[in-house]
One Martini backbone bead per residue (centre of mass of N, CA, C, O) as a GRO file, in nm:
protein
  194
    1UNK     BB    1   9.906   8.018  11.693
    2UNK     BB    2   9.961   8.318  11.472
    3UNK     BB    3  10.266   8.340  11.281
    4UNK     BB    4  10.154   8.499  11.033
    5UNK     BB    5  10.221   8.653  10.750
    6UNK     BB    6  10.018   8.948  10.631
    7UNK     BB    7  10.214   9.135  10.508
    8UNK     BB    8  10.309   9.116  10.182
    9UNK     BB    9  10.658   9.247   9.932
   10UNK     BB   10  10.803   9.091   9.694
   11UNK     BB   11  10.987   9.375   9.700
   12UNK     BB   12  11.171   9.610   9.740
   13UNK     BB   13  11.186   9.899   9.771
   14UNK     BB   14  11.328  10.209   9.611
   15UNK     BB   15  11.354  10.331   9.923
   16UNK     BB   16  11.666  10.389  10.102
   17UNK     BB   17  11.494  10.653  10.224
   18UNK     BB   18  11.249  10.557  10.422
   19UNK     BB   19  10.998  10.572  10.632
   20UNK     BB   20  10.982  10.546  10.999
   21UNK     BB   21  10.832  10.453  11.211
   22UNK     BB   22  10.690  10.479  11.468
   23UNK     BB   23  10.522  10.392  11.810
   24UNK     BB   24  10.316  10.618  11.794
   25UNK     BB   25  10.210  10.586  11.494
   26UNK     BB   26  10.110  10.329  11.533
   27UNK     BB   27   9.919  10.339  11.755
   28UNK     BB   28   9.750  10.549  11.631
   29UNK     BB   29   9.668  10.323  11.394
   30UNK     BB   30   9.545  10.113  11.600
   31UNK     BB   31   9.283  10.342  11.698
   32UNK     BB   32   9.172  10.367  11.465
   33UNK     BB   33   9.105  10.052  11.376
   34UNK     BB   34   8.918   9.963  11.600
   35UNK     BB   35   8.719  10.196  11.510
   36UNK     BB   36   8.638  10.075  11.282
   37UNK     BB   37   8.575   9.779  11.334
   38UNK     BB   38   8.366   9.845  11.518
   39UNK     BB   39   8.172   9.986  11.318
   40UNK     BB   40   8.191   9.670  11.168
   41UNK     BB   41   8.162   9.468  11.412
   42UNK     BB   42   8.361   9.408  11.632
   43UNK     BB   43   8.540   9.307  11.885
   44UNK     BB   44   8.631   9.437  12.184
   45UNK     BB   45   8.822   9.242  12.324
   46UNK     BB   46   9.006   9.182  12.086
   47UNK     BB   47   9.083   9.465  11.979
   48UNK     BB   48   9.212   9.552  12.299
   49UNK     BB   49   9.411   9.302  12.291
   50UNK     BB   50   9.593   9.421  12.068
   51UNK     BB   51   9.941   9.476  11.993
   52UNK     BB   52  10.215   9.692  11.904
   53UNK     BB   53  10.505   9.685  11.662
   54UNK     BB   54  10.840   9.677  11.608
   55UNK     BB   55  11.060   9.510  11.364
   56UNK     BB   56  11.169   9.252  11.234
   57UNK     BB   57  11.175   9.103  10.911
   58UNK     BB   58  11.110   8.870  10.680
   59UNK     BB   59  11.248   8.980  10.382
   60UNK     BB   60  10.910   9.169  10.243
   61UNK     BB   61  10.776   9.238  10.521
   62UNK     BB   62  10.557   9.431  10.660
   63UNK     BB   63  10.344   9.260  10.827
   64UNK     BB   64  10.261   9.069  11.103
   65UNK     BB   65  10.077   8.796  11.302
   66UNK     BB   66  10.059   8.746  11.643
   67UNK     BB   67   9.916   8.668  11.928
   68UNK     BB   68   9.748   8.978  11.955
   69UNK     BB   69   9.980   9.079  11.767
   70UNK     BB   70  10.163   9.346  11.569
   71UNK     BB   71  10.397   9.370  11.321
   72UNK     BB   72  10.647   9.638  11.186
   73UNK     BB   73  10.780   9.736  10.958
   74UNK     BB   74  11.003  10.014  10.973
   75UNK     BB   75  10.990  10.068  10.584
   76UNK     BB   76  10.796   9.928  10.432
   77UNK     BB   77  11.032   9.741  10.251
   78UNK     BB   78  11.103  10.051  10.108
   79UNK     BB   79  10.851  10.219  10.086
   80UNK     BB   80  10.711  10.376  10.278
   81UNK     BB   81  10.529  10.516  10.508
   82UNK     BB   82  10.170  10.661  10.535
   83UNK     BB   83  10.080  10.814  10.849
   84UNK     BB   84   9.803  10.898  10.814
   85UNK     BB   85   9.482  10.893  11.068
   86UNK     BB   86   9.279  11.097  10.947
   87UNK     BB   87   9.020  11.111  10.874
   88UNK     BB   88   8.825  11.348  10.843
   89UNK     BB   89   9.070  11.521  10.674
   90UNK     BB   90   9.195  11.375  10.483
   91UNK     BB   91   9.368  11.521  10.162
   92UNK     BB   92   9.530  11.279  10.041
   93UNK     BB   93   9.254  11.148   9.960
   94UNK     BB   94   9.062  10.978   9.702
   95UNK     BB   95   8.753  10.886   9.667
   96UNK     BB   96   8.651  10.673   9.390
   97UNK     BB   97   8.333  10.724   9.557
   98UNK     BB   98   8.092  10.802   9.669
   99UNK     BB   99   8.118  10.602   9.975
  100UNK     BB  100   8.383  10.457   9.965
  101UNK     BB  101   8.614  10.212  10.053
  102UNK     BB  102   8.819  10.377   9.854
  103UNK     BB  103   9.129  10.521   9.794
  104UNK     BB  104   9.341  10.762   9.647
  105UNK     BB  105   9.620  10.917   9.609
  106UNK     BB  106   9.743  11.185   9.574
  107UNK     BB  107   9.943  11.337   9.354
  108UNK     BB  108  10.262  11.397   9.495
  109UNK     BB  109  10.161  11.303   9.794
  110UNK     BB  110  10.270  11.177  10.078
  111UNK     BB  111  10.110  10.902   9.949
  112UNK     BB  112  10.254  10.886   9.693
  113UNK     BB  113  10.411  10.547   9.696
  114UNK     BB  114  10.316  10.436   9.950
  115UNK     BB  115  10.247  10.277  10.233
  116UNK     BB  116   9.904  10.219  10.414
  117UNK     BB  117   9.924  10.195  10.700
  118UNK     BB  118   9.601  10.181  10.799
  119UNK     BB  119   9.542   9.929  10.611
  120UNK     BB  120   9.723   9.752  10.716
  121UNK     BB  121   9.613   9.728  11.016
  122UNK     BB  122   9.324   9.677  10.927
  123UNK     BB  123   9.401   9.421  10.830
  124UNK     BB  124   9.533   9.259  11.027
  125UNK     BB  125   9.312   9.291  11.226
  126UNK     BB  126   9.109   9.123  11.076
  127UNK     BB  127   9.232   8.931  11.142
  128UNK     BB  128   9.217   8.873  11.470
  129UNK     BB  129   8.923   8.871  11.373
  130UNK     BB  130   8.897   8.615  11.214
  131UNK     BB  131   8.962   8.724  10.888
  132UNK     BB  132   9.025   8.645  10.586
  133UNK     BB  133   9.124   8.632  10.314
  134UNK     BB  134   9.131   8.764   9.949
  135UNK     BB  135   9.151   8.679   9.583
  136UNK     BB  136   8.912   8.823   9.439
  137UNK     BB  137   8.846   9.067   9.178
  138UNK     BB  138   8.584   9.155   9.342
  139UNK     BB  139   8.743   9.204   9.634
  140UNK     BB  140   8.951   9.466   9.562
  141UNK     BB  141   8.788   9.668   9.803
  142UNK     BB  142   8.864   9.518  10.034
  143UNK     BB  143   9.056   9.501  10.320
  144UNK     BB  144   9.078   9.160  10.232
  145UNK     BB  145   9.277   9.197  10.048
  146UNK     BB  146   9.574   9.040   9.923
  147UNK     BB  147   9.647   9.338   9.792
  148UNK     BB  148   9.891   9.574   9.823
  149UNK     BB  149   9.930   9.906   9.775
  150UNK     BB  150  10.048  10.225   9.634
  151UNK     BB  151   9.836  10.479   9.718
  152UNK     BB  152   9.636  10.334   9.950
  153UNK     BB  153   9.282  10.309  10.064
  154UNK     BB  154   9.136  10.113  10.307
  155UNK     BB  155   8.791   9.987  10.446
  156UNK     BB  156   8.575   9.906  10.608
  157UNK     BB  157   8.250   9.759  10.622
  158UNK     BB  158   7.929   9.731  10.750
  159UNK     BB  159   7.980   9.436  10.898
  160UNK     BB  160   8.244   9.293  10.830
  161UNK     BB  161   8.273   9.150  11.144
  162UNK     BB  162   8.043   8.979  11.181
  163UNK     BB  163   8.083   8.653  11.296
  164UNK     BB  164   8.370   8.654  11.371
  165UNK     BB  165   8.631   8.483  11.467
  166UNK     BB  166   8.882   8.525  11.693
  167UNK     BB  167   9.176   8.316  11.630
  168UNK     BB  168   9.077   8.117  11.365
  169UNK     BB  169   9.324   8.153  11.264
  170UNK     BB  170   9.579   7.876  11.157
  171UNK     BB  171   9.704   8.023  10.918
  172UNK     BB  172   9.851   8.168  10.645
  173UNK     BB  173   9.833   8.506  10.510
  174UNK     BB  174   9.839   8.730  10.255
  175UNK     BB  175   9.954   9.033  10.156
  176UNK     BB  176  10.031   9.183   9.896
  177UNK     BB  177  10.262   9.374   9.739
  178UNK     BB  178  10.446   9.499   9.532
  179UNK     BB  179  10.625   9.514   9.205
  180UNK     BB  180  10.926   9.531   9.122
  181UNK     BB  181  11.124   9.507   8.816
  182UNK     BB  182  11.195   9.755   8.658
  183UNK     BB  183  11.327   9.813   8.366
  184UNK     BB  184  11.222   9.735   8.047
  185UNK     BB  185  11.315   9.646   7.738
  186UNK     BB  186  11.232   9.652   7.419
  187UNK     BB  187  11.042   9.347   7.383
  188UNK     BB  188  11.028   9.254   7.690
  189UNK     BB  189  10.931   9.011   7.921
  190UNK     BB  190  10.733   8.923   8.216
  191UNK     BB  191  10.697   8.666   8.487
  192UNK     BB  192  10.520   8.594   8.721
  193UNK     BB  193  10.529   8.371   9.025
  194UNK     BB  194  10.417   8.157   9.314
   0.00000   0.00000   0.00000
């Protein structure tokens, strides 16, 4: 059984009132991200067998992995869920380049500052599928890398899930989330270490 948070922010959010996602928002990006993981080769047994919830996580947890299940903070550590999960139409994201499957939120739009549910549960969704984590800043653009930014969309590319045995992880993997530090004063520095 795999009880590993998988998407943390070490620090919470600036918004004390973020927005609170609820259970139908969950299901549709759940929905999204199974065709997006099948599309990129997952297996559809893993796939539609894993069920999504809201509930309580530990300290800045954005969202964890339990066998099967994604459990989701329900204000995304205080940064705030971006629940849209239309690809088709969403125009609230500008692709990196032609092709990418990376996306920036437009400034000032309803992503910009918070964190991509659709992205949280395609990466959760990933490691369900038995796919690791990353932190080589080569692999920056893919769905498994372990650090998660706000005003970001990342997507599975193309056979990425060929090979993935579903449950195979059995340790912690994490996706870190932003990290706020606040105002520093001129001429102070902060050193940061995990």
């Amino acid at each position: 059984q795999n009880n590993a948070p998988i998407v943390f922010a070490p620090t919470v959010g600036p918004d004390v009132n973020a927005h609170e996602v609820t259970l139908a928002e969950a299901q549709a990006a759940l929905d999204t991200a199974r065709l997006m993981w099948l599309f990129a080769g997952g297996d559809p047994g893993a796939l539609f067998d894993v069920t999504i919830e809201i509930g309580e996580l530990p300290g800045n947890s954005l969202a964890m992995a339990v066998e099967k299940t994604i459990r989701l903070s329900a204000d995304a550590a205080k940064w705030g869920w971006y629940v849209g999960t239309d690809l088709e139409t969403d125009s609230n994201f500008t692709p990196s380049f032609v092709g990418s499957t990376v996306a920036t939120a437009v400034a000032g739009g309803p992503a910009d500052g918070r964190i991509d549910l659709l992205t949280t549960v395609m990466h959760e969704l990933g490691h369900q599928l038995g796919l690791h984590d990353t932190y080589d800043p080569a692999d920056r653009d893919s769905i498994t890398y372990g650090y998660l930014v706000t005003g970001e969309r990342r997507l599975p590319v193309v056979d990425q899930a060929l090979g993935a045995v579903a449950g195979s992880i059995a340790h912690e993997e994490f996706a870190v989330g932003p990290v706020a530090i606040g105002t520093l004063p001129f001429g102070k520095s902060v050193t940061v270490s995990w």
